[in-house]
C-alpha positions as a Python dict, from the first residue, in 0.01 Angstrom:
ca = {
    (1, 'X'): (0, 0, 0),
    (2, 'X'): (109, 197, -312),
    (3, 'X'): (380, 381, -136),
    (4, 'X'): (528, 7, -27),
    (5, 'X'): (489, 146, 293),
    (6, 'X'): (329, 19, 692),
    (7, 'X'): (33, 149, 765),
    (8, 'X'): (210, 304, 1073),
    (9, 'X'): (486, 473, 806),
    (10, 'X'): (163, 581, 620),
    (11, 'X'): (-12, 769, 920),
    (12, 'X'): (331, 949, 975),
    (13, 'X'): (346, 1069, 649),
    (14, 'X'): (-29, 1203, 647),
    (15, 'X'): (28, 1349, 1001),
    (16, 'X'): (312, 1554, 857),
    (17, 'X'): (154, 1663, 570),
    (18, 'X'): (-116, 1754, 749),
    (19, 'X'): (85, 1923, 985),
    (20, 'X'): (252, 2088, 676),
    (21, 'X'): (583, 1935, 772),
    (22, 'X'): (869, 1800, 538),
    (23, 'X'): (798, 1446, 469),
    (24, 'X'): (1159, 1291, 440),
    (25, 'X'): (1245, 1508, 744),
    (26, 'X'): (1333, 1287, 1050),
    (27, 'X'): (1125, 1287, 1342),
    (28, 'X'): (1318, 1167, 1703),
    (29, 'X'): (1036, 1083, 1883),
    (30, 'X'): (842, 1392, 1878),
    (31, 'X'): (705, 1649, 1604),
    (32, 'X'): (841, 2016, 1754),
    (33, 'X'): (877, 2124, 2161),
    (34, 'X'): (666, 2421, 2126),
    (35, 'X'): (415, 2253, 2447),
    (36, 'X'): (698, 2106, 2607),
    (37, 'X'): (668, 2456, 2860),
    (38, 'X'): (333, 2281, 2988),
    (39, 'X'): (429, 1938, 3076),
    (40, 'X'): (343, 1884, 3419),
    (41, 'X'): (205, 2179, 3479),
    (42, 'X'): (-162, 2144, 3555),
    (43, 'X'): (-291, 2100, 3899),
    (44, 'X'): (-460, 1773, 3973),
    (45, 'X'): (-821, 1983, 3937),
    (46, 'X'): (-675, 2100, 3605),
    (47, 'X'): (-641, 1756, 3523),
    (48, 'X'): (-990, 1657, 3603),
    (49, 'X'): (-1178, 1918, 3437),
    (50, 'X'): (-943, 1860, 3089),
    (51, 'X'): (-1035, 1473, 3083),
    (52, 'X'): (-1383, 1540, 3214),
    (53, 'X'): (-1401, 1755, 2877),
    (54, 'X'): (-1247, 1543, 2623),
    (55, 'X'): (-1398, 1210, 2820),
    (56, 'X'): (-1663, 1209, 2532),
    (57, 'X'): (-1368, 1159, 2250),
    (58, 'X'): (-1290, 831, 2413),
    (59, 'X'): (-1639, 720, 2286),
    (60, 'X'): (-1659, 486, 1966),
    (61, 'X'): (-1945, 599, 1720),
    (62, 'X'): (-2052, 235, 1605),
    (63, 'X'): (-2247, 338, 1297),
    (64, 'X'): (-1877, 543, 1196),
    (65, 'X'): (-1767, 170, 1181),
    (66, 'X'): (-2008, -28, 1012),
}
């Protein structure tokens, strides 16, 4: 890598630049608590119907990967 970096170092950095956070800031375990207030919050339906919905993400597009 040019940075001299792991890849997993390297994702971190583009998820915080993305995320239009400070690079060199450290991050303990978590980026921010602003959803913390929902955590285990959701009924069991709730639950359903929100992985019913994103059940399609879970689904490799092959010719993405060729």
């Amino acid at each position: 890598m040019r940075d001299n970096v792991s890849e997993n170092e390297a994702a971190l950095k583009l998820i915080r630049r993305g995320a239009d956070l400070n690079e060199r800031a450290p991050v303990k375990g978590k980026i921010g608590n602003s959803l913390d207030e929902f955590i285990g919050t959701w009924t069991e339906e709730e639950a359903a119907e929100i992985m019913e919905a994103i059940q399609e993400l879970h689904v490799i597009d092959e010719e993405m990967w060729q």
